[in-house]
C-alpha positions as CSV (number, residue, x, y, z in Angstrom):
1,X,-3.0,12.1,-19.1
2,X,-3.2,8.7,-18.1
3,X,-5.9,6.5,-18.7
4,X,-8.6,6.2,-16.2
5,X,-8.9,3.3,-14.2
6,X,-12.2,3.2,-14.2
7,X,-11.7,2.1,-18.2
8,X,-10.0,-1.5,-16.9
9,X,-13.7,-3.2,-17.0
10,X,-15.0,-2.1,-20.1
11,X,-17.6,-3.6,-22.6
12,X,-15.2,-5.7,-24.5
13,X,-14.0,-6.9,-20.8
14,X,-17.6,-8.4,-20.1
15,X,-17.7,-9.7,-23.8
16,X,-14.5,-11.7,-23.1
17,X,-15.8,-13.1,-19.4
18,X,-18.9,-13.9,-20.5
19,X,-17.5,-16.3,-23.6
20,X,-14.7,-17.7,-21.2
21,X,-17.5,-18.3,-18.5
22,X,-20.3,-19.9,-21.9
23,X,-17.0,-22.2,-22.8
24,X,-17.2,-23.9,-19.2
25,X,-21.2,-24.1,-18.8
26,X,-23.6,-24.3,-21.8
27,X,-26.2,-23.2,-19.7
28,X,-24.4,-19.4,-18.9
29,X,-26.8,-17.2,-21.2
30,X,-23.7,-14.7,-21.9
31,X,-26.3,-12.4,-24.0
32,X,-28.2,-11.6,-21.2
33,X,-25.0,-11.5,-18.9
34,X,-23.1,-9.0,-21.7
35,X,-26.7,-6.7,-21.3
36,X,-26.8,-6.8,-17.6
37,X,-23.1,-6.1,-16.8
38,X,-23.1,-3.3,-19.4
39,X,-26.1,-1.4,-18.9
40,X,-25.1,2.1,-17.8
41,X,-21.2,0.9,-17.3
42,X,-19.6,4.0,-19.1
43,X,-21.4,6.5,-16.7
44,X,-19.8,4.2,-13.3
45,X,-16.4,4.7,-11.5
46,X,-14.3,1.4,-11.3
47,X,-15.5,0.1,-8.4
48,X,-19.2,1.0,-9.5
49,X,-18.7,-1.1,-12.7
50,X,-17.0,-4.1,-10.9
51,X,-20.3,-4.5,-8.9
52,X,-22.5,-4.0,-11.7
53,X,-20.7,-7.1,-13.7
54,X,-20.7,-8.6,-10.1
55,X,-24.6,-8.7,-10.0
56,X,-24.6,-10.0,-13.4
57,X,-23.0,-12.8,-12.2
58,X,-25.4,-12.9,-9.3
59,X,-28.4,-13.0,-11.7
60,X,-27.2,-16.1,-14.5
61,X,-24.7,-18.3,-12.2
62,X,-26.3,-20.4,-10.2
63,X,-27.8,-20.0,-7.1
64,X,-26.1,-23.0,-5.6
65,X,-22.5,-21.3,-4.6
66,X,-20.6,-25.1,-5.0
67,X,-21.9,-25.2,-8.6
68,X,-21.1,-21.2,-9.4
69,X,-17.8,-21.9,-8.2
70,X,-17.4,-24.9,-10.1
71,X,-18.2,-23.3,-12.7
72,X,-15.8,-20.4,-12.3
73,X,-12.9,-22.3,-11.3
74,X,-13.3,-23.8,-14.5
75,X,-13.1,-20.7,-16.3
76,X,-10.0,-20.0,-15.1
77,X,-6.8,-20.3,-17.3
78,X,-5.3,-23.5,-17.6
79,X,-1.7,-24.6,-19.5
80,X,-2.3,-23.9,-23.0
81,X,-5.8,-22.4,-22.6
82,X,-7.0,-18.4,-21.9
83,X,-9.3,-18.0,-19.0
84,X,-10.6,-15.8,-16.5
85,X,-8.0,-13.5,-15.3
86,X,-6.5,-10.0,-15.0
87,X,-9.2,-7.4,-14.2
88,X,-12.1,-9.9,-15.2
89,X,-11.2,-11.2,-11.3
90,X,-12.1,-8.1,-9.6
91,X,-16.0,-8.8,-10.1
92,X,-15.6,-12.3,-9.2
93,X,-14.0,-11.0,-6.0
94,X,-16.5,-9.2,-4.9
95,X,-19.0,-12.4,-6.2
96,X,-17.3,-14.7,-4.3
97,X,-17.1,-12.8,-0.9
98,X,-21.0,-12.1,-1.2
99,X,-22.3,-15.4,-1.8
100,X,-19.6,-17.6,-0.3
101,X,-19.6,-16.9,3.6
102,X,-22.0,-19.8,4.1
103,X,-19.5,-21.7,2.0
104,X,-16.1,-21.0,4.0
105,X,-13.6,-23.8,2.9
106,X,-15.0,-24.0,-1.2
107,X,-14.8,-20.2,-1.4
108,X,-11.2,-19.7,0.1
109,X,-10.2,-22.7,-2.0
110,X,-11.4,-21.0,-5.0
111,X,-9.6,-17.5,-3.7
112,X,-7.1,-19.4,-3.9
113,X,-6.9,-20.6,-7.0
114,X,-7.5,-17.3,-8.8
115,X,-4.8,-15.5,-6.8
116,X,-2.4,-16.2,-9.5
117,X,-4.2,-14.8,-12.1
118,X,-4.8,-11.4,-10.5
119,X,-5.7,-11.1,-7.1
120,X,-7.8,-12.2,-4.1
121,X,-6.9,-9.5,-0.9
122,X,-10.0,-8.0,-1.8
123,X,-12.7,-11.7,-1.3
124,X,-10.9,-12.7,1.2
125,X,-11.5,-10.1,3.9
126,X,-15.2,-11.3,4.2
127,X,-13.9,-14.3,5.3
128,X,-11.5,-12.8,7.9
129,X,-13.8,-10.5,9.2
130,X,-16.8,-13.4,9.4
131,X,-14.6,-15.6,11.2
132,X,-11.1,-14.8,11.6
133,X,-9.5,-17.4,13.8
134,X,-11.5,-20.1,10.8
135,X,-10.1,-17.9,8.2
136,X,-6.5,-17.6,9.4
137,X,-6.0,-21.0,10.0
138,X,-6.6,-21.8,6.4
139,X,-4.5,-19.0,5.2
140,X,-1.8,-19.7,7.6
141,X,-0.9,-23.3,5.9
142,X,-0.7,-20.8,2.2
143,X,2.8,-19.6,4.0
144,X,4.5,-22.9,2.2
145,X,2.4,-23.1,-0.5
146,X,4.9,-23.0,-3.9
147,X,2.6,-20.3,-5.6
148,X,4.0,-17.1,-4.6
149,X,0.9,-15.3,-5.4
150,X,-0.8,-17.6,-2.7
151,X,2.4,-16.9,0.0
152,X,1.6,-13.3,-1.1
153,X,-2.0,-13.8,0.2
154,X,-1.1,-14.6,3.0
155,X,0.4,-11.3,3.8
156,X,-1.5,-9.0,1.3
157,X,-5.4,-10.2,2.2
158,X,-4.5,-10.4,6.3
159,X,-3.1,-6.2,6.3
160,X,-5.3,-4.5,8.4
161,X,-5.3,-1.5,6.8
162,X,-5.3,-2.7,3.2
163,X,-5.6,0.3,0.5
164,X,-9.0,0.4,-1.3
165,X,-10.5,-2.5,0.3
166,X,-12.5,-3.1,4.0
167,X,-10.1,-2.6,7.2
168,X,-10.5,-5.3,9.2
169,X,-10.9,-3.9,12.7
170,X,-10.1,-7.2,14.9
171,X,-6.5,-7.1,13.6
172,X,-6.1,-3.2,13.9
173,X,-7.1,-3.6,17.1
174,X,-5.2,-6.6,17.9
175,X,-2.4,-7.9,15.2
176,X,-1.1,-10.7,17.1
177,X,-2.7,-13.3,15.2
178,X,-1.1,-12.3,11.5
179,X,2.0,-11.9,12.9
180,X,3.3,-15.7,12.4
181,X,2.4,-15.5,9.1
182,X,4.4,-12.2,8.6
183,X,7.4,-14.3,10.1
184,X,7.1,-17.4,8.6
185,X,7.3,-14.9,4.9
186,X,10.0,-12.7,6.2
187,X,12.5,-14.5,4.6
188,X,10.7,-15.4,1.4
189,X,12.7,-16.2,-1.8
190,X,10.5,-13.5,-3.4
191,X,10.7,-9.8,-3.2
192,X,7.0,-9.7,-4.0
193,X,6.0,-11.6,-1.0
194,X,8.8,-10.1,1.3
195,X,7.6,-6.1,0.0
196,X,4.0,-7.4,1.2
197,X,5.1,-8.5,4.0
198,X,7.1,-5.3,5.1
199,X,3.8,-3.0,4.0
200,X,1.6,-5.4,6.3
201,X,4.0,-4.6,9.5
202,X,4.1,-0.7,8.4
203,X,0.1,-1.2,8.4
204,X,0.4,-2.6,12.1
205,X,2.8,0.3,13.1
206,X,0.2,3.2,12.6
207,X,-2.2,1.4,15.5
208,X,0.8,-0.3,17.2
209,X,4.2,1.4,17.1
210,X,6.1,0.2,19.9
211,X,5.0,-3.7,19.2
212,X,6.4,-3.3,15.5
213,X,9.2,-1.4,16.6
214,X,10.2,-4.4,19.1
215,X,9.3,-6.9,16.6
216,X,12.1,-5.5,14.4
217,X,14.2,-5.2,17.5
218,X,13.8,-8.9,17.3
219,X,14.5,-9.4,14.0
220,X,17.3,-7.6,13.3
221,X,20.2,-9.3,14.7
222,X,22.1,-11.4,11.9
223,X,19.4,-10.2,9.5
224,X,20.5,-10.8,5.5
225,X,20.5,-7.8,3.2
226,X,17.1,-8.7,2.1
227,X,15.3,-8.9,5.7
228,X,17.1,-5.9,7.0
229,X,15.2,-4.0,3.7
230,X,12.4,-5.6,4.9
231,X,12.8,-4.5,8.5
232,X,13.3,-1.1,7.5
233,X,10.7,-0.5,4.9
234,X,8.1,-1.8,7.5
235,X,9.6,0.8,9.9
236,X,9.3,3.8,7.3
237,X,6.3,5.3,9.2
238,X,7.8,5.2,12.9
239,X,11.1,6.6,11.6
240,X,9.3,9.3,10.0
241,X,7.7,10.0,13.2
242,X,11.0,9.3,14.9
243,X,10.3,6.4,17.6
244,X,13.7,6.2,19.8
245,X,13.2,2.2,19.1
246,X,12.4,2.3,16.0
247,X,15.4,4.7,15.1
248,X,17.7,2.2,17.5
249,X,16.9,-0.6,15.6
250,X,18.8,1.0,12.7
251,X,22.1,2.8,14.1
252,X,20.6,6.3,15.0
253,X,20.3,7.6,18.4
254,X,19.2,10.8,19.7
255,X,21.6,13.2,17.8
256,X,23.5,15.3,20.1
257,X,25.7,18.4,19.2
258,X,25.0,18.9,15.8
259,X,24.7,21.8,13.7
260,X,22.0,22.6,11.0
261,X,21.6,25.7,9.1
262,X,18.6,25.5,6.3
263,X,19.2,28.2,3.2
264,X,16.0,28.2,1.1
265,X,17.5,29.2,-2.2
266,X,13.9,30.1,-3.9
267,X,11.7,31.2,-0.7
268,X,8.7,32.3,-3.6
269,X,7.8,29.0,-5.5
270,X,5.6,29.0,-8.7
271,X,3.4,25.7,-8.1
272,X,4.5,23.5,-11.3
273,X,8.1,24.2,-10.3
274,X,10.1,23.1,-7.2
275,X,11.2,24.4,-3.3
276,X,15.0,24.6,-3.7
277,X,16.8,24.4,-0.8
278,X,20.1,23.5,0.9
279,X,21.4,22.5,4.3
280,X,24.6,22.1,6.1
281,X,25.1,19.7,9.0
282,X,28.3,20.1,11.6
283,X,29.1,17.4,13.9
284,X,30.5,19.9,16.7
285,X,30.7,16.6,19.3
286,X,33.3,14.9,20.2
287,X,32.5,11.1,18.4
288,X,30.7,10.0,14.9
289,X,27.4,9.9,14.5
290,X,25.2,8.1,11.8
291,X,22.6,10.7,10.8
292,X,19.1,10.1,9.1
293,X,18.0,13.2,7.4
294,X,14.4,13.5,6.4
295,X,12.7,16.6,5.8
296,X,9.0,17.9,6.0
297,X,6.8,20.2,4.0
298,X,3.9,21.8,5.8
299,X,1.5,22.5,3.5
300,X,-1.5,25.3,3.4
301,X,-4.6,23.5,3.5
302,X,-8.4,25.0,2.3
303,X,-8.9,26.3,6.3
304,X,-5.4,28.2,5.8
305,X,-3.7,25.6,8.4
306,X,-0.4,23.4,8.2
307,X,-0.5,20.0,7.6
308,X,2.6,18.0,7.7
309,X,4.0,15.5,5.2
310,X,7.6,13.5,5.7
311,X,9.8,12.8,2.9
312,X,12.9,10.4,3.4
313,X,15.9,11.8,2.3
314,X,19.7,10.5,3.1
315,X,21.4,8.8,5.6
316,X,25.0,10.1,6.2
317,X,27.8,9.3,9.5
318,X,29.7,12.4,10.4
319,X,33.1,12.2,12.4
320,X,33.8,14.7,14.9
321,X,33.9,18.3,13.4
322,X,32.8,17.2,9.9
323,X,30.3,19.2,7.7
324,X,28.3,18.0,5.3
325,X,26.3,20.1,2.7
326,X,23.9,18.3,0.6
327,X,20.8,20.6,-2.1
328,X,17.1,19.0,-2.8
329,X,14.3,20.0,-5.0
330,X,11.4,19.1,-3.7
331,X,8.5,19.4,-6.9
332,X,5.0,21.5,-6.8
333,X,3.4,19.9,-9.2
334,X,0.2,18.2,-9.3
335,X,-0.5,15.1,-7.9
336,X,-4.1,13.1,-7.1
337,X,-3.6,12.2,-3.1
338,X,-3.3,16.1,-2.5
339,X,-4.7,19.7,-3.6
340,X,-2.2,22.6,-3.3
341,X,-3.4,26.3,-2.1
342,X,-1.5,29.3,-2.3
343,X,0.2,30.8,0.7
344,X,3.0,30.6,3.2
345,X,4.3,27.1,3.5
346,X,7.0,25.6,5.9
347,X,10.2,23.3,5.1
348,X,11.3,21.4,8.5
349,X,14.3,19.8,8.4
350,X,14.5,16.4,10.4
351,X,17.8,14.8,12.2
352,X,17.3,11.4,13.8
353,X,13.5,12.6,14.1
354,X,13.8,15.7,15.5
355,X,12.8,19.0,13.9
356,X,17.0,20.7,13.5
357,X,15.7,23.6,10.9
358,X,13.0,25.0,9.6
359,X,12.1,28.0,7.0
360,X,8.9,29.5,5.3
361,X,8.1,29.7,2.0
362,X,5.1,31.3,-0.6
363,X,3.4,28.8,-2.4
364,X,1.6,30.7,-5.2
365,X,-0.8,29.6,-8.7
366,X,-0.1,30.4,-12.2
367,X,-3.2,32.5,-12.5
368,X,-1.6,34.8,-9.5
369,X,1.4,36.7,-9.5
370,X,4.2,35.1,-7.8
371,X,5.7,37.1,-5.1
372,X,8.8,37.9,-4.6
């Protein structure tokens, strides 16, 4: 089993931050911090723990934010000496983001600066969502910064719909103001920054598909190998879900005159194992066609409904009258984002975005009897 996450801040952790933290101000009583942040820790979830050191830090930095952030800018690493950094940052985060609003340009310069040595998406979004147009135009001039953990900021911190941290509802509702910073890193020299970039735009899809589908549509033409990955990763969502743009951007139309026949080679499934199944596609038209070929699993949920999940698969161009047979496995095992019931389950196979084949299968538990 892998380690919990939770175990990242740990006592030895808040030992470490509290002598880095002593080393830059004599004043820091790191006893009464180490007591503080660790009192009841083991019994917390991560971001329960990251709190708890964070109101450590509330209680023996100073009031003033300019001197606490003096102070913890100081504590970060330097050439040739160990400093704040890694997990220790995730507290501070959260620190700087409560006390710094009234502070705008020292706290973002301080984001800044720890960036590189773990992260900032999570402080900054208190600044975006106190003042965004103030916020963005600082973190718009980061695009040509030569850190790429600060270009990466610029992409990773402004997503509206960034995983485990606050949504920021201006931008989900209206994404236009992030999206010359997306362009200005589309092209990045790292695939860091350019992967953040293409999640950011994927992000903006879910609220706005047809203005990311026409922003690729804009993109596109000429694009290098690297931006066309880009392009497409950001459209993985609308060509899941089949947008006609978003699909046109890429080479695949609405397929026409095809064949599909779905043979589910193990219709009754222990869960642990895999859904074996094969399909063969015919091209019965007249010209080629360039064929993206996902497929979805629609799985029993606790109410004994379907709920849908997509899975990309191939990509394949058929001449008139080709076949083409291709097998998957697609694994029933257990995973954290989802809980598996038993029970009939569908496979639908996907062309170009629309459902070609389908089939049912029994999904059953290895305290039942499988059936079959």
């Amino acid at each position: 089993m892998p380690e919990p996450l939770k175990n990242l801040l740990h006592e030895g952790l808040v030992g470490d931050m509290a002598d880095l933290i002593a080393g830059n101000a004599p004043s820091f009583d790191k006893e009464r911090f180490a007591r503080l942040a660790t009192d009841g820790l083991a019994a917390l979830e991560l971001m329960e723990r990251s709190a708890l050191i964070r109101d450590a830090l509330f209680t023996i930095l100073p009031k003033d934010f300019p001197e606490a952030a003096a102070i913890l800018k100081a504590s970060l690493p330097t050439s040739g000496r160990a400093g704040l950094s890694g997990w220790m940052l995730l507290p501070v985060n959260q620190f700087i983001a409560a006390r710094g609003l009234e502070h705008f340009d020292i706290a973002l310069e301080l984001l800044k600066a720890l960036t590189p040595h773990f992260t900032a998406e999570f402080g900054i979004r208190q600044f975006i969502h106190k003042d965004q147009q103030r916020a963005l135009t600082t973190i718009a001039r980061w695009v040509e910064d030569r850190n790429h953990h600060v270009r990466r900021l610029a992409s990773e911190g402004t997503r509206p719909r960034l995983p485990w941290a606050m949504r920021l509802p201006q931008l989900i509702k209206d994404p236009s103001p992030i999206l010359p910073i997306l362009t200005a890193l589309m092209d990045d020299p790292e695939d860091y920054v350019r992967r953040s970039v293409a999640n950011s735009l994927n992000d903006i899809a879910k609220d706005h598909p047809d203005l990311v589908a026409a922003f690729i549509a804009d993109h596109i033409e000429a694009a290098s190998a690297e931006r066309r990955w880009l392009l497409k990763h950001a459209s993985r969502t609308l060509l899941k879900k089949g947008h006609a743009q978003a699909l046109a951007n890429f080479g695949f139309g609405a397929a026409s005159a095809l064949k599909c026949e779905l043979r589910l080679l193990n219709p009754s499934v222990l869960f642990g194992e895999g859904l074996d199944f094969e399909i063969r596609v015919r091209n019965a038209g007249r010209a080629a066609q360039s064929l993206m070929i996902d497929y979805a699993i629609y799985h029993m949920k606790a109410d004994g409904t379907l709920s849908p999940k997509v899975f990309k698969w191939k990509t394949v161009t058929l001449a008139a009258g080709e076949d083409h047979v291709v097998q998957r496995r697609h694994a029933m095992r257990p995973i954290t984002t989802r809980r598996y019931y038993p029970g009939e389950h569908r496979v639908v196979i996907l062309i170009n975005g629309a459902e070609t084949a389908s089939g049912a299968f029994v999904l059953s538990m290895p305290s039942e009897p499988a059936i079959g």
